[in-house]
C-alpha positions in Angstrom: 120.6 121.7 144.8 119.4 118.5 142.7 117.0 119.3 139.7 114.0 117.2 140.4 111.7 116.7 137.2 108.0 115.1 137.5 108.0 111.1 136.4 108.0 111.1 132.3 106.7 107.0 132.4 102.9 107.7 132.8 103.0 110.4 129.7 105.4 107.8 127.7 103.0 104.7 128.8 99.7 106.5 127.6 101.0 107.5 124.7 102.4 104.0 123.8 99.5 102.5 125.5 96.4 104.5 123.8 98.0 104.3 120.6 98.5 100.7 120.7 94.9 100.0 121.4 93.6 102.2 119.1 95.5 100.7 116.4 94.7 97.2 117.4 90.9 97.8 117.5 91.6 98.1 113.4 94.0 95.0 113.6 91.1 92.8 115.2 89.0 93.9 112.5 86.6 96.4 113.7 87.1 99.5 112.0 89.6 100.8 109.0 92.4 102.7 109.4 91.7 106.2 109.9 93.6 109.9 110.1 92.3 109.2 113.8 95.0 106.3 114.1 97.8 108.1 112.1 97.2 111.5 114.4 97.4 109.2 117.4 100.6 107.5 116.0 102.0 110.5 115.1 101.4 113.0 118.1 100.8 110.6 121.0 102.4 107.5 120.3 105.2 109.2 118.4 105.7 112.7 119.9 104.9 111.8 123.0 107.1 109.5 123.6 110.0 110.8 122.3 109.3 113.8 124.9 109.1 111.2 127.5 112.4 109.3 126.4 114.3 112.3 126.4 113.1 113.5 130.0 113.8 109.9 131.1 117.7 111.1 130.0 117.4 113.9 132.4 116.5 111.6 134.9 119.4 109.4 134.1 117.1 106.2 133.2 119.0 104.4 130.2 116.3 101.4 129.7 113.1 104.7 130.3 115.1 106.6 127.7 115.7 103.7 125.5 112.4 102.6 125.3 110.0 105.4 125.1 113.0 107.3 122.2 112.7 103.7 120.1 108.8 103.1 120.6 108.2 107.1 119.7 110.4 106.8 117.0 108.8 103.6 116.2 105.3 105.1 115.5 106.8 108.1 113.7 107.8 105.7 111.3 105.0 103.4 111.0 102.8 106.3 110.6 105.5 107.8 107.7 105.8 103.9 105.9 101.8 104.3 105.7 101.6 107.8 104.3 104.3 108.4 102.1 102.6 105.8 99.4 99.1 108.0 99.7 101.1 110.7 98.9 102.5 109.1 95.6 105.8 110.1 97.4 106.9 106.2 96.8 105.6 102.9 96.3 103.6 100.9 99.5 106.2 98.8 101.3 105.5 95.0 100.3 103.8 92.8 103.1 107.1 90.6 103.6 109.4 93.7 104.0 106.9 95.4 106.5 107.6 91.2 108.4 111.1 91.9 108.6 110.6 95.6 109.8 107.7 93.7 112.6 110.1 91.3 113.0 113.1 93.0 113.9 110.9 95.2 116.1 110.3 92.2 118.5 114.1 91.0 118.4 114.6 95.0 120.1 111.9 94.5 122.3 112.5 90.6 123.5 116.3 92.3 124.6 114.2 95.2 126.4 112.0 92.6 128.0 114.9 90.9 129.6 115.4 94.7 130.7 112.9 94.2 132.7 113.6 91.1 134.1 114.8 92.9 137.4 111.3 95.4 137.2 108.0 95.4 138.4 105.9 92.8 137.1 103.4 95.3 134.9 106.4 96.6 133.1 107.3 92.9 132.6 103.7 91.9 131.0 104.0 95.0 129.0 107.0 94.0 127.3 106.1 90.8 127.0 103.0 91.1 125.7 104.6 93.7 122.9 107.2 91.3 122.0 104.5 88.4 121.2 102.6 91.3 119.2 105.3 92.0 117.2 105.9 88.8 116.3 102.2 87.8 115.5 102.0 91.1 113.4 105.4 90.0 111.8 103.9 86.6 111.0 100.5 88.2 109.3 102.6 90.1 107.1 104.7 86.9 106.2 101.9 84.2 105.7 99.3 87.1 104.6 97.1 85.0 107.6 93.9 87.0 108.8 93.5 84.8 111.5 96.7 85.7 112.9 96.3 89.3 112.2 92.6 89.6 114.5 94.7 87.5 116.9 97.2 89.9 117.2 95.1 92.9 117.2 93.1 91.3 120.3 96.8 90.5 121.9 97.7 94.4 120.8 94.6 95.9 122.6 95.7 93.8 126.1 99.2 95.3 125.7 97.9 98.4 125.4 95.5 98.2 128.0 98.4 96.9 130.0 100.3 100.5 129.3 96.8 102.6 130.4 96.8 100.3 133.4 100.7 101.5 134.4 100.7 104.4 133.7 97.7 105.3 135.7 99.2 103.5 138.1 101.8 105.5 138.7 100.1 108.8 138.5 97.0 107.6 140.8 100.0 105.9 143.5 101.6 109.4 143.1 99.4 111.2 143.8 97.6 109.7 147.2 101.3 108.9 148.3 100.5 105.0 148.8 99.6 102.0 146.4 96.0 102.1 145.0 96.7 100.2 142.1 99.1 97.7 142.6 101.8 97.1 139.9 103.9 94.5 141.7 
């Protein structure tokens, strides 16, 4: 008898996906950073999608497992770099280190997007549209540019978006057996 588990994405997507707008929104410039983002970063865009990585295993999905383990673990350390200096624990990571660590972020995620070269197309604009935020976010830190920091935010809350809108996807074309929303 084959174990059959429920589909991991949608829970991995949302928690990618919420988290990545919610962050974003500060990025763009509209509010601060908040224990609202960190909790986000930490439970759902962290947690969550570790959960959903390691279910993707289960399922025998190496680029699902890849990318929801990296991204998770992605946001558990973001969320650790920002509060280990409020806890005096050590010193705030300089603005060109934190390029390098944006920047090598969107190296991993330009060789998952051609991952999904073979996918459906919203997985395609998701990881396209995180490897451009990564490097825009990487290029803030390195030139210290606002302007390129609200532009990335604004790019961050369509990638997100992008996430909700898959992830929904999937659970709304699930569940009425058919497609509702289309994800090409």
């Amino acid at each position: 008898m084959k174990n059959k588990i429920a589909n991991p994405a949608p829970l991995g997507l949302m928690g990618f996906g919420m988290t990545t707008i919610l962050l974003n929104i500060h990025n763009a410039g509209f509010f601060p950073i908040s224990a609202m983002i960190l909790a986000m970063g930490f439970w759902f865009g962290g947690m969550a999608q570790v959960i959903a990585g390691i279910f993707e295993f289960k399922k025998n999905n190496t680029f699902g497992a890849t990318a929801f383990t990296s991204y998770g673990l992605f946001w558990l350390s973001l969320v650790t770099l920002l509060i280990l200096p409020k806890l005096q624990i050590t010193e705030a990571t300089p603005p060109a280190y934190m390029g390098w660590y944006l920047f090598l972020w969107g190296v991993f995620t330009l060789f998952m997007f051609v991952g999904t070269l073979k996918k459906n197309l919203a997985l395609k604009f998701i990881f396209f549209s995180l490897t451009v935020l990564f490097f825009l976010l990487a290029a803030k830190d390195f030139t210290g540019s606002e302007i390129v920091g609200t532009i990335a935010g604004w790019e961050g809350i369509i990638c997100g978006a992008s996430a909700v809108y898959l992830a929904m996807a999937e659970v709304i074309n699930e569940s009425f057996g058919k497609t509702v929303l289309p994800i090409g």
